[in-house]
SEZA-79108 format. One record per residue: x, y, z of N, C-alpha, C in turn; residue in one letter. Coordinates in steps of 0.02 Angstrom, whole numbers. Example, Ala and Ser with C-alpha at 12.3 -4.5 7.8 and 13.67 -1.06 7.14 Angstrom:
<pts>
((660 -284 390) (615 -225 390) (660 -165 390) A)
((642 -112 354) (684 -53 357) (645 2 394) S)
</pts>
This chain:
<pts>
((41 -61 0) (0 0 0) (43 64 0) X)
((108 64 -23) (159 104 -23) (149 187 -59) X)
((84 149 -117) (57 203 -161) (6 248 -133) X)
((-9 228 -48) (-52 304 -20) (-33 348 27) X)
((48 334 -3) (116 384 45) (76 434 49) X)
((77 452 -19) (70 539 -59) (34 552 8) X)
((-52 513 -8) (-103 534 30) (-103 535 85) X)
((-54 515 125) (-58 503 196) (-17 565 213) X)
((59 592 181) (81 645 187) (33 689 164) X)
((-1 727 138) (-66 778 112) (-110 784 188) X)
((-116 734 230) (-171 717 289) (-146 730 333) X)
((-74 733 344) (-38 726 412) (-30 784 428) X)
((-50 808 487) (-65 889 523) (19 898 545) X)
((29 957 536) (80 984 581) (100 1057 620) X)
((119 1051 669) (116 1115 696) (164 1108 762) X)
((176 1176 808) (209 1186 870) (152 1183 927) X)
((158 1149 979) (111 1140 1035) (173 1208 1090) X)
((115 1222 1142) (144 1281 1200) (189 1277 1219) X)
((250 1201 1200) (297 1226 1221) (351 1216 1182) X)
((334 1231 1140) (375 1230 1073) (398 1175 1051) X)
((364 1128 1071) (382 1039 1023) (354 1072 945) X)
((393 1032 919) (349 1004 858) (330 950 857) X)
((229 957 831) (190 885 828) (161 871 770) X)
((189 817 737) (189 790 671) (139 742 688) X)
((85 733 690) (44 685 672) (12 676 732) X)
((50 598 779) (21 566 840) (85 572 864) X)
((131 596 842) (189 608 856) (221 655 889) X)
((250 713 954) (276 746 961) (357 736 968) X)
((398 807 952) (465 794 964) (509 861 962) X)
((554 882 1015) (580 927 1029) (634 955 988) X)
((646 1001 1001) (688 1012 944) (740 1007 940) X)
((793 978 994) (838 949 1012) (842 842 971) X)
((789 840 988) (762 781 929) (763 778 872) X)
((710 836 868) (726 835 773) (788 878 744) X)
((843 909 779) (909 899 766) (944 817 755) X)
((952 795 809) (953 741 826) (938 666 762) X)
((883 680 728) (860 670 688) (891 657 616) X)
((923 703 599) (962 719 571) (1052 680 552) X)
((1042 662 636) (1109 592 619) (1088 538 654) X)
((1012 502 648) (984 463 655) (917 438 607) X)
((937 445 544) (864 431 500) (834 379 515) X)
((877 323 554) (824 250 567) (794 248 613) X)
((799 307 670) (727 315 697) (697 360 674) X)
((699 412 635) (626 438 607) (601 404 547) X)
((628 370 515) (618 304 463) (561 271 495) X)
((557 233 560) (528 204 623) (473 225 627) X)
((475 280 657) (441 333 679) (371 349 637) X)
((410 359 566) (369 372 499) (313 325 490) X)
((370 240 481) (304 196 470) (261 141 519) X)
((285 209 584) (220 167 621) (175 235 631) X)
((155 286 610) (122 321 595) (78 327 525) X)
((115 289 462) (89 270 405) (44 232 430) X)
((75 170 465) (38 107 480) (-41 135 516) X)
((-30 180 574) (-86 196 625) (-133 224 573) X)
((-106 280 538) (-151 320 496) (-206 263 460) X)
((-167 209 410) (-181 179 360) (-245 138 388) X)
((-239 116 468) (-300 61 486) (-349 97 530) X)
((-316 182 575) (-365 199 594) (-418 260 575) X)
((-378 296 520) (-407 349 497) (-426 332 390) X)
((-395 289 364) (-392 295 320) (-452 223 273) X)
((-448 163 324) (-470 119 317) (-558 124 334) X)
((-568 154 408) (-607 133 425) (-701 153 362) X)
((-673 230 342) (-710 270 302) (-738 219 256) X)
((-703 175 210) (-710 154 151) (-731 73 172) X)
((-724 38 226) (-778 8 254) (-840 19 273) X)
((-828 82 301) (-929 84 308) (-949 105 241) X)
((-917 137 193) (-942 141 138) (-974 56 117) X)
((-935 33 121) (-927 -31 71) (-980 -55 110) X)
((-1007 -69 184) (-1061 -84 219) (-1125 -70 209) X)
((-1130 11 181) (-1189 33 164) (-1203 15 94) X)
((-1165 2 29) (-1158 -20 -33) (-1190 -93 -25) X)
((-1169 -123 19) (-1177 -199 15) (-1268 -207 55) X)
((-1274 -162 97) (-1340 -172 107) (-1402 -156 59) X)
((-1406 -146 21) (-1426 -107 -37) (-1456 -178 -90) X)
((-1520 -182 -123) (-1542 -229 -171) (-1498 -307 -159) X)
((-1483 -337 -188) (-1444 -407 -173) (-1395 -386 -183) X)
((-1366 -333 -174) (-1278 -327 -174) (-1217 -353 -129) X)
((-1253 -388 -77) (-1204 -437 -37) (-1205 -487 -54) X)
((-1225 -525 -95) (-1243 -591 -124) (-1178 -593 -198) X)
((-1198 -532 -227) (-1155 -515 -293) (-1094 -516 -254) X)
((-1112 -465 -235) (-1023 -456 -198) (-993 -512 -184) X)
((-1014 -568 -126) (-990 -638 -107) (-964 -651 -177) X)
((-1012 -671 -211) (-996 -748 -273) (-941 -695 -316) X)
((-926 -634 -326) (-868 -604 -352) (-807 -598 -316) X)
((-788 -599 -270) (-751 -610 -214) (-726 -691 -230) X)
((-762 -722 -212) (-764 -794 -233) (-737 -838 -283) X)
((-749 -782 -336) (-726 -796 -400) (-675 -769 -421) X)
((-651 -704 -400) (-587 -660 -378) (-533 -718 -375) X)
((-571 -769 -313) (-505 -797 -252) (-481 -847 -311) X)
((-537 -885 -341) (-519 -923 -404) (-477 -904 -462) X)
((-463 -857 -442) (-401 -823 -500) (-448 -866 -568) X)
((-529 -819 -586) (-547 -833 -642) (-580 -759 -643) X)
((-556 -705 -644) (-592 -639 -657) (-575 -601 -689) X)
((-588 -583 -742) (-519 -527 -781) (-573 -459 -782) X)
((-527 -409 -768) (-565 -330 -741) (-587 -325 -818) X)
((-620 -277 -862) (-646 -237 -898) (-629 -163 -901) X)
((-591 -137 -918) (-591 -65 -897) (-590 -41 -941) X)
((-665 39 -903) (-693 60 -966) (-674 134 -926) X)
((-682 211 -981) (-651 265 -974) (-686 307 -911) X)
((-721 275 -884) (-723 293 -804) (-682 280 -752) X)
((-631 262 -770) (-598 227 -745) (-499 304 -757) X)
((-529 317 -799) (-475 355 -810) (-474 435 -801) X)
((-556 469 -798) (-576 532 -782) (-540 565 -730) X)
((-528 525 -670) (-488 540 -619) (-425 580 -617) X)
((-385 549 -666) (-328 558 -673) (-322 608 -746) X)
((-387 639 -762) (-373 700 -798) (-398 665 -884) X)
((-396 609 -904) (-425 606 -962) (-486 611 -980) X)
((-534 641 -1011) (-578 658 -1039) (-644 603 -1067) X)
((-717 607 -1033) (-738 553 -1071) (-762 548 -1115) X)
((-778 508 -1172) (-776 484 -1240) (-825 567 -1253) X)
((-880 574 -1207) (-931 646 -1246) (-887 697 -1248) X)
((-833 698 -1180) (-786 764 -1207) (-742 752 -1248) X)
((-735 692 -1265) (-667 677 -1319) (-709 728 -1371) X)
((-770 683 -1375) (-802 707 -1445) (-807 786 -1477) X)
((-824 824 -1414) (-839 865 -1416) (-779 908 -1444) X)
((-716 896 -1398) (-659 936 -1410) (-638 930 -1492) X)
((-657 882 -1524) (-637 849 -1585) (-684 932 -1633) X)
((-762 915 -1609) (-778 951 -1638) (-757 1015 -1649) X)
((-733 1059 -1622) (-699 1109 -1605) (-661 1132 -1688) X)
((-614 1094 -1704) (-567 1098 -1772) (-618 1071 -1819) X)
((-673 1021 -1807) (-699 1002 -1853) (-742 1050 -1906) X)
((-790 1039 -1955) (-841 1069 -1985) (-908 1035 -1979) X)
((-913 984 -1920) (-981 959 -1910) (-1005 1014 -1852) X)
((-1080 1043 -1857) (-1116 1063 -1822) (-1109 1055 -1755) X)
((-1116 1085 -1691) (-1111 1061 -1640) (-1188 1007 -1618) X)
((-1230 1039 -1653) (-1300 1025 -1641) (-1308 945 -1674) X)
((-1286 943 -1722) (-1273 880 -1749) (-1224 822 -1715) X)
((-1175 864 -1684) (-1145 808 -1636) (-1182 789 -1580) X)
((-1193 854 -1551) (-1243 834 -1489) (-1307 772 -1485) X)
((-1319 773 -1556) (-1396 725 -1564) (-1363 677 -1566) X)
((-1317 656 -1584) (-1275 588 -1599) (-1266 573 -1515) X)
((-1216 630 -1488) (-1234 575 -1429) (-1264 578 -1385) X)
((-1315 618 -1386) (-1375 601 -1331) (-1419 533 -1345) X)
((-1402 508 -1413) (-1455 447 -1406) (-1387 386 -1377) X)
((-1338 408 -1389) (-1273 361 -1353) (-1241 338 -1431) X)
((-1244 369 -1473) (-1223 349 -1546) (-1146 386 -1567) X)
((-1096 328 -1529) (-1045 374 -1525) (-1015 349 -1586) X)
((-1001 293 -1609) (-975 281 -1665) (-1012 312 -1714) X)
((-1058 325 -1736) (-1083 384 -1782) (-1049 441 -1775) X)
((-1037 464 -1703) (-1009 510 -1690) (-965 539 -1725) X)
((-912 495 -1717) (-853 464 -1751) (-833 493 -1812) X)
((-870 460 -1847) (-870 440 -1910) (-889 527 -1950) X)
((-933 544 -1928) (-965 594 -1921) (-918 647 -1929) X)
((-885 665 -1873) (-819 706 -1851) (-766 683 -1916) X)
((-729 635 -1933) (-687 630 -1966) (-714 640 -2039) X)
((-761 635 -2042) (-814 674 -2113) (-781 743 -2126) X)
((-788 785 -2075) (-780 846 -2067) (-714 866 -2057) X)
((-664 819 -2060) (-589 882 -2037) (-551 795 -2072) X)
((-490 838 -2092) (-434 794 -2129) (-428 716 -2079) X)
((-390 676 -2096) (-386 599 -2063) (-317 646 -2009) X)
((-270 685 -2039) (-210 707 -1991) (-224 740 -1935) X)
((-250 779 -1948) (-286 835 -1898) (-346 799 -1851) X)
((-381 765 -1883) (-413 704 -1823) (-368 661 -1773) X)
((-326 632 -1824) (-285 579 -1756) (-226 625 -1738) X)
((-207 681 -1753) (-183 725 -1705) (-217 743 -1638) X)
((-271 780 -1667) (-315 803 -1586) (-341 738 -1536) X)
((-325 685 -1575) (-345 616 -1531) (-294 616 -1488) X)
((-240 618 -1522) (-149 616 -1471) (-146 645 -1411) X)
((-178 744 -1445) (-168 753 -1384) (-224 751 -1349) X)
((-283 735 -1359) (-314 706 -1288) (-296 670 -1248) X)
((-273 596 -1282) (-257 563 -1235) (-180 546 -1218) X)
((-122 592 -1221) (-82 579 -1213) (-90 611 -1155) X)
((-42 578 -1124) (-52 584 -1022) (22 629 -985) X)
((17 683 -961) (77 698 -940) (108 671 -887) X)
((155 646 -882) (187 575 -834) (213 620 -779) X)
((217 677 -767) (227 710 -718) (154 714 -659) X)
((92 708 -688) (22 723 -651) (16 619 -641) X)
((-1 650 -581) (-25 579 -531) (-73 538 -554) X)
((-57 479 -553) (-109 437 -574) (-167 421 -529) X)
((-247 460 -516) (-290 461 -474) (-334 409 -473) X)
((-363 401 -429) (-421 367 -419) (-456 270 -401) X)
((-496 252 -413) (-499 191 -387) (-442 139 -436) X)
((-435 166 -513) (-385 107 -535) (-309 120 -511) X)
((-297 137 -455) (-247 126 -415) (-238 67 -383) X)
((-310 38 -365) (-300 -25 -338) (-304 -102 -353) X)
((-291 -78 -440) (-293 -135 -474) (-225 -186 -486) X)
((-159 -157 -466) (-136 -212 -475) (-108 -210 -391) X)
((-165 -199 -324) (-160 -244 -281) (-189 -310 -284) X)
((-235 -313 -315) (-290 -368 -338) (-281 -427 -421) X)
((-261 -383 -470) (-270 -424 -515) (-195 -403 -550) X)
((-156 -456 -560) (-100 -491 -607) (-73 -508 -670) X)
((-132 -553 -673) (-150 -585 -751) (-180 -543 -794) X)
((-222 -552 -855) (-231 -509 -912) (-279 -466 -883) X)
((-292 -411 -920) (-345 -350 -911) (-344 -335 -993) X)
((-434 -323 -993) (-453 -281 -1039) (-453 -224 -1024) X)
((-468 -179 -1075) (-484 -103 -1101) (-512 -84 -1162) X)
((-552 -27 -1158) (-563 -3 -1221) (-558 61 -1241) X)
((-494 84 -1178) (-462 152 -1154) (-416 156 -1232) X)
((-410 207 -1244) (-330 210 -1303) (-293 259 -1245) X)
((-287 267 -1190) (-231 304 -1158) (-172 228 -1133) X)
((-144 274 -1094) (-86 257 -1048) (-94 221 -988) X)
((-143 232 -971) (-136 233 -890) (-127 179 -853) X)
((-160 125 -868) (-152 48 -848) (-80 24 -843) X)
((-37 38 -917) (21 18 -935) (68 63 -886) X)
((61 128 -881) (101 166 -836) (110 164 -759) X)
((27 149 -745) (10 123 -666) (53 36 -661) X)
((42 5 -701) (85 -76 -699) (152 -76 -669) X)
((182 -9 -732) (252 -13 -724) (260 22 -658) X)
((241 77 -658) (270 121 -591) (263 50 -514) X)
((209 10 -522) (220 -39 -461) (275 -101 -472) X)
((318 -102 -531) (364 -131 -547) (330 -207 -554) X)
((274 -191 -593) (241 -252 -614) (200 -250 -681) X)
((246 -214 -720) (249 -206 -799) (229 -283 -846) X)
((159 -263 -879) (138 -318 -922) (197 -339 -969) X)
((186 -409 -967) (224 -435 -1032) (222 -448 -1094) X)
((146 -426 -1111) (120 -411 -1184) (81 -368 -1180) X)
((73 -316 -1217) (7 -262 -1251) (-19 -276 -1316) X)
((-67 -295 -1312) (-100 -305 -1387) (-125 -259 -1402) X)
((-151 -234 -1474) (-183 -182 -1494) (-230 -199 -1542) X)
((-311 -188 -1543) (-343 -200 -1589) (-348 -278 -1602) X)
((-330 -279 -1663) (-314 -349 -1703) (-280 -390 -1687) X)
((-231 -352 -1623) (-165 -410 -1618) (-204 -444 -1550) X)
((-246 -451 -1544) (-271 -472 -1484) (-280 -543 -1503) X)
((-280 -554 -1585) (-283 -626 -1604) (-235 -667 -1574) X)
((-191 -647 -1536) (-123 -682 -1536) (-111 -691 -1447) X)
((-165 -706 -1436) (-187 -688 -1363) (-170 -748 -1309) X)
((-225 -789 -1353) (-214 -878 -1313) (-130 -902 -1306) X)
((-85 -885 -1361) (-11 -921 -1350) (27 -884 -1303) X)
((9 -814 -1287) (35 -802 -1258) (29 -831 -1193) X)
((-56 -804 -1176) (-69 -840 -1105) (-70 -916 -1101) X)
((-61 -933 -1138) (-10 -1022 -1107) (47 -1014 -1109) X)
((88 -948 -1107) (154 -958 -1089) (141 -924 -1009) X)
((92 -904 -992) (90 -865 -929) (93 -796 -954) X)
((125 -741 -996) (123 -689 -1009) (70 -647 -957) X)
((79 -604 -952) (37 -542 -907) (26 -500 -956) X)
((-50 -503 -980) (-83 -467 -1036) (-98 -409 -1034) X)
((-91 -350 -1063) (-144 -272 -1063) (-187 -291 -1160) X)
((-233 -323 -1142) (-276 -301 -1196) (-335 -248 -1210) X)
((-273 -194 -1249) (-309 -146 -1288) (-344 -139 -1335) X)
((-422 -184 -1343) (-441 -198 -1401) (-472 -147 -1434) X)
((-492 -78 -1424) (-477 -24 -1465) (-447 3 -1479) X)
((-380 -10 -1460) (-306 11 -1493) (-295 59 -1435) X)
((-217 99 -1470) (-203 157 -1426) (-197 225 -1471) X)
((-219 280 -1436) (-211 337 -1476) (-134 358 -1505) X)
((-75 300 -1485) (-18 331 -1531) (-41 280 -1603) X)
((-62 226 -1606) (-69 201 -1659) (-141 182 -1699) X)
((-141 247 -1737) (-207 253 -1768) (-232 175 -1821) X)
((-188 150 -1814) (-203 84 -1852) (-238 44 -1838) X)
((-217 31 -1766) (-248 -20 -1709) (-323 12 -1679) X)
((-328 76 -1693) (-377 126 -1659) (-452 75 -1683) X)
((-511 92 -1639) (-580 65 -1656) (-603 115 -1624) X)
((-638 165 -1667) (-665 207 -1638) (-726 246 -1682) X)
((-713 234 -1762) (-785 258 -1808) (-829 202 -1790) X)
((-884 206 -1845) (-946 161 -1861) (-904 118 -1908) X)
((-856 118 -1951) (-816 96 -2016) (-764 43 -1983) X)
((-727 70 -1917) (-705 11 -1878) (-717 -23 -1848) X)
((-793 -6 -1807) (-822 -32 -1770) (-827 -96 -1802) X)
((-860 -89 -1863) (-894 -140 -1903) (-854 -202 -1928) X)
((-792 -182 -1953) (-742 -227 -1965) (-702 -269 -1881) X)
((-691 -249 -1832) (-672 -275 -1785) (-728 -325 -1754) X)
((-801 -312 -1774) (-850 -351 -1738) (-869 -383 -1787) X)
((-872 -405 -1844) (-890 -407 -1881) (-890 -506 -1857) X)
((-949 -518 -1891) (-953 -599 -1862) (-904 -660 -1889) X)
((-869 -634 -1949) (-830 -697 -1966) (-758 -679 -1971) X)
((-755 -617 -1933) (-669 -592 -1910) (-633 -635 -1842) X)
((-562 -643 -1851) (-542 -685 -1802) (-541 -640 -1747) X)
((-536 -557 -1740) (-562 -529 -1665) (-585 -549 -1637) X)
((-664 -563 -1689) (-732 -553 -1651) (-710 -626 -1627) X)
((-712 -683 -1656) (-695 -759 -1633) (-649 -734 -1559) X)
((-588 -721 -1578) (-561 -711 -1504) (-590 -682 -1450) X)
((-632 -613 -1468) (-668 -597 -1410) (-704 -639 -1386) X)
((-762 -663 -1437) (-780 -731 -1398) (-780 -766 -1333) X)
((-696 -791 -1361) (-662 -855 -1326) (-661 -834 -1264) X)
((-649 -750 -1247) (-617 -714 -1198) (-697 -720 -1159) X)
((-735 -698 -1184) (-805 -700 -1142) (-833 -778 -1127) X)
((-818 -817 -1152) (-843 -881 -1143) (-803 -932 -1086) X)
((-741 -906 -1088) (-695 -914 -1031) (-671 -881 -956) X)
((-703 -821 -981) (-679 -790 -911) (-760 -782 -899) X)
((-761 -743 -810) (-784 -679 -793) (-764 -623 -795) X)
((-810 -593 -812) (-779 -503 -835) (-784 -480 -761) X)
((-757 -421 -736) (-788 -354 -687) (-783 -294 -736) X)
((-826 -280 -753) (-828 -221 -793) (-821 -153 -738) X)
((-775 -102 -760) (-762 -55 -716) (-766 8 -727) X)
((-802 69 -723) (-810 129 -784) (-844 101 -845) X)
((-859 66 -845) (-907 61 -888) (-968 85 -905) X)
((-1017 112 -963) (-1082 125 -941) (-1117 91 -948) X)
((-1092 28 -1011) (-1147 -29 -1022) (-1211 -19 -1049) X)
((-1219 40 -1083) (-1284 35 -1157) (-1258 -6 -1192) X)
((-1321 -19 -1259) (-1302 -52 -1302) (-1236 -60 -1345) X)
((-1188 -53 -1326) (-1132 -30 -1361) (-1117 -121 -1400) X)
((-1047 -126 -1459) (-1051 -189 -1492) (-1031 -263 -1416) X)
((-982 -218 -1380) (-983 -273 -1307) (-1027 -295 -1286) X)
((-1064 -254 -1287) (-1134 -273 -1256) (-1201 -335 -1309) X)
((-1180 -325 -1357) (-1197 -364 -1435) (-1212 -403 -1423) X)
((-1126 -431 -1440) (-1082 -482 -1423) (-1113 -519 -1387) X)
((-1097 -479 -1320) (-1117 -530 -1248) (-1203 -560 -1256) X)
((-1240 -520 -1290) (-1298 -536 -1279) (-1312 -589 -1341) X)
((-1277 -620 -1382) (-1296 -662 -1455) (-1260 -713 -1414) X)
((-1194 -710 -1386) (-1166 -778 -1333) (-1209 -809 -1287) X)
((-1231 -747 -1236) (-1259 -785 -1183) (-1335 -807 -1203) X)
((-1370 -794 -1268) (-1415 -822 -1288) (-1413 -876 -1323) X)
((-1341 -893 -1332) (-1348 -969 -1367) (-1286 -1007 -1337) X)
((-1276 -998 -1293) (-1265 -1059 -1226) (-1265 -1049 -1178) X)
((-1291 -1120 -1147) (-1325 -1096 -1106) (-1279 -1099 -1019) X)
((-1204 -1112 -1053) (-1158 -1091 -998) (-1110 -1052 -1004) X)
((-1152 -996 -1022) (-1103 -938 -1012) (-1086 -893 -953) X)
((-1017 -885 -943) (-1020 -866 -873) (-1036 -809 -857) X)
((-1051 -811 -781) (-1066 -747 -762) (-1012 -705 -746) X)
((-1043 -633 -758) (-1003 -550 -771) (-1025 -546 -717) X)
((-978 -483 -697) (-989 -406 -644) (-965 -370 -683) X)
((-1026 -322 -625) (-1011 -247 -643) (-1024 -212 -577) X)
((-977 -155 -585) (-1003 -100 -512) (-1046 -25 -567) X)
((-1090 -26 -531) (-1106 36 -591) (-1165 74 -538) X)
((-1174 125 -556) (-1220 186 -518) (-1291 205 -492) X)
((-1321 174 -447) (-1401 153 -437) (-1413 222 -480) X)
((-1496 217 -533) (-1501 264 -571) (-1550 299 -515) X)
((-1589 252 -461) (-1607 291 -406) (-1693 299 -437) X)
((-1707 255 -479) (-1776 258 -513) (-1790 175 -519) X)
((-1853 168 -499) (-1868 99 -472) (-1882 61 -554) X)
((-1912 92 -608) (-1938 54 -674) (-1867 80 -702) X)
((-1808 112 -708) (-1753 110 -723) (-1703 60 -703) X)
((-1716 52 -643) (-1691 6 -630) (-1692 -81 -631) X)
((-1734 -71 -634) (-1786 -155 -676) (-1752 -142 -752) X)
((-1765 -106 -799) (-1743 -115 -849) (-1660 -128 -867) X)
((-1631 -97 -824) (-1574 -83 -819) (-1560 -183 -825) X)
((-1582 -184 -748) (-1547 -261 -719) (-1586 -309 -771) X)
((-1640 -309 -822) (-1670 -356 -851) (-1620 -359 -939) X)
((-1606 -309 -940) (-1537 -290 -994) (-1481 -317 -984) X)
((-1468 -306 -925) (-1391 -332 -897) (-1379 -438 -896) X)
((-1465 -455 -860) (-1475 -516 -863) (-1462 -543 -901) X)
((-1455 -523 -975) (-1467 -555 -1046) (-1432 -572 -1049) X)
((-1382 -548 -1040) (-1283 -536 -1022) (-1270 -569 -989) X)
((-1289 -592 -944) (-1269 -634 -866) (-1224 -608 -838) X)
((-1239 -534 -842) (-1210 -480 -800) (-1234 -465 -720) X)
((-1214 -485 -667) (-1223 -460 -583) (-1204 -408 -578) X)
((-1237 -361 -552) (-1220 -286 -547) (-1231 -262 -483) X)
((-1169 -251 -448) (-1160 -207 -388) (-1177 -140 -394) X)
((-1240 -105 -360) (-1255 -46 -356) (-1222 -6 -303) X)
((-1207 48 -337) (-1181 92 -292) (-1207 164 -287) X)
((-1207 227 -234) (-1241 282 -249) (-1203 326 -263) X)
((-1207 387 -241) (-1181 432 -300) (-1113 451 -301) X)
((-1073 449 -230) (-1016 444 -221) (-957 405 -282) X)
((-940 395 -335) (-924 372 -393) (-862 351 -373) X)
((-783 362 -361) (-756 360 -341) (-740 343 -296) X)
((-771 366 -230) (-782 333 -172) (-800 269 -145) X)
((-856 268 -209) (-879 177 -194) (-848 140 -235) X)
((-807 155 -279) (-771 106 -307) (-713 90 -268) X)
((-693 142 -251) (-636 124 -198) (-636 79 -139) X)
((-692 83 -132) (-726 42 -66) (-725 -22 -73) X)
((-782 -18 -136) (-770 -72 -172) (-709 -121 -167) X)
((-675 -90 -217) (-604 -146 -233) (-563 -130 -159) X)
((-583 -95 -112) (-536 -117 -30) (-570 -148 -22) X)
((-656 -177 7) (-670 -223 12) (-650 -318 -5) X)
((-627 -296 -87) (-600 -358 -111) (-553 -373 -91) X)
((-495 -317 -74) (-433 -329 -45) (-416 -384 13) X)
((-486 -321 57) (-498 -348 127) (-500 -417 130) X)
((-561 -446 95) (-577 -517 80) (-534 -556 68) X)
((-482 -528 33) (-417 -605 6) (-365 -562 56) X)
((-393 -536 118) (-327 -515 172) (-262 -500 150) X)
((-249 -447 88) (-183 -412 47) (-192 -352 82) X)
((-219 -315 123) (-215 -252 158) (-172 -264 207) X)
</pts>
């Protein structure tokens, strides 16, 4: 848990008490000490991480348990939760991560991608807007690159999602490689997964992109540690899936993708994460599989009570089709995901 230094230094109070100690935390010390200090780093080394430690179980932990308490009381969400946990421990779960997952840490989601695109473009704003209020982003797409050169499109794509490696990597996918190892999806074209891997010195051993995801299974029977990017990444517009024109060719029913995706859904459980889960082609997919066998496994998802009782029936009777379990959470977004995946932690006792 080395990665909530930052946060624990940001929290830790400091100041002079009446008689001129200085008190760092739960800590006081004179100033003859913290001279002292100075040709003794292995006791304030000491010092440090049993104050990390106190912080971490009594001020930092306890919050995101009762979160996770009140989440779990909520519709059958302790039931979901168990059999995902469960299935966690089975090292048979591969995360999903979708661009909620990355907002945190400053990238933009797919409506502001769009939007910013529009900007240089010559499509209408009003015309973009209708596209995606019905959720028609690959139209979107397609739409936008209608309107402005192919260069000047996958330029302004770059710099959206190119990530400045100096700004912190935020939010709940921080706590993904306390939990998961083995392969991960995406349908992110940033950085962040691959950058968060490495910085914990647990750098994947393959990245696929797009198409190369065909090449998936040999790896993982060598063991490989997967990042599959199956909409590519924004440095390589090749691998990219992001019109109605690519969409179509990557899903397309007698492409070896679509076969591999498949394999990938018919074998694992997903946790879908940032995700929004409309009709999008994942969602297709999943629903032409799990309608024609009849052991297809079951998904998670953590996603956002809509807080409307016939919304929410529809929601979970959509998701069913899928053999999608869906952990509701309220509006706290961040918060309960975090909870979330400490909860899971908690459960396989890695905290």
């Amino acid at each position: 848990m080395d990665f909530l230094k930052k946060e624990f230094l940001e929290s830790v109070s400091v100041g002079v008490d009446d008689k001129r100690n200085i008190v760092i935390g739960g800590y006081t010390f004179t100033i003859n000490e913290i001279l002292e200090s100075i040709i003794k780093p292995d006791e304030v080394e000491n010092a440090y991480k049993k104050e990390f430690d106190r912080w971490l179980v009594e001020d930092w932990l306890p919050p995101r348990l009762d979160y996770l308490d009140d989440i779990l009381k909520n519709h059958i969400n302790k039931a979901r939760f168990d059999h995902l946990c469960s299935a966690i421990e089975k090292e048979i779960v591969m995360p999903f991560i979708g661009a909620g997952m990355s907002v945190p840490s400053g990238i933009p989601t797919w409506s502001d991608s769009m939007k910013r695109l529009q900007r240089l473009s010559r499509l209408e704003e009003a015309k973009l807007l209708s596209f995606l209020q019905r959720g028609a982003f690959e139209d979107a797409a397609s739409a936008l690159l209608e309107k402005m050169p192919l260069r000047l499109f996958n330029e302004q794509l770059e710099q959206i999602y190119r990530r400045d490696h100096e700004a912190a990597i935020s939010g709940p996918i921080r706590f993904l490689p306390e939990i998961f190892s083995s392969t991960i999806l995406t349908t992110n074209y940033d950085t962040i997964l691959e950058d968060l891997y490495k910085n914990r010195n647990n750098a994947f051993d393959s990245i696929l992109y797009g198409t190369g995801i065909e090449d998936y299974r040999p790896l993982r029977a060598d063991g490989s540690q997967c990042l599959l990017k199956i909409h590519g990444d924004f440095r390589l517009p090749r691998t990219r899936v992001l019109t109605k024109e690519e969409y179509d060719r990557f899903y397309l029913n007698t492409s070896k993708t679509c076969n591999e995706m498949s394999i990938i859904l018919k074998n694992n459980s997903l946790l879908f994460l940032g995700c929004s889960l409309l009709n999008d082609r994942t969602m297709q997919l999943m629903y032409n599989l799990s309608k024609t066998d009849e052991n297809f496994p079951r998904h998670f998802a953590f996603m956002k009570d809509p807080k409307d009782g016939e919304k929410m029936r529809d929601r979970e009777h959509f998701l069913a089709e899928r053999n999608i379990s869906t952990i509701w959470y309220p509006d706290d977004h961040n918060m309960c995901l975090e909870s979330l995946l400490v909860g899971i932690m908690d459960r396989a006792g890695v905290l």
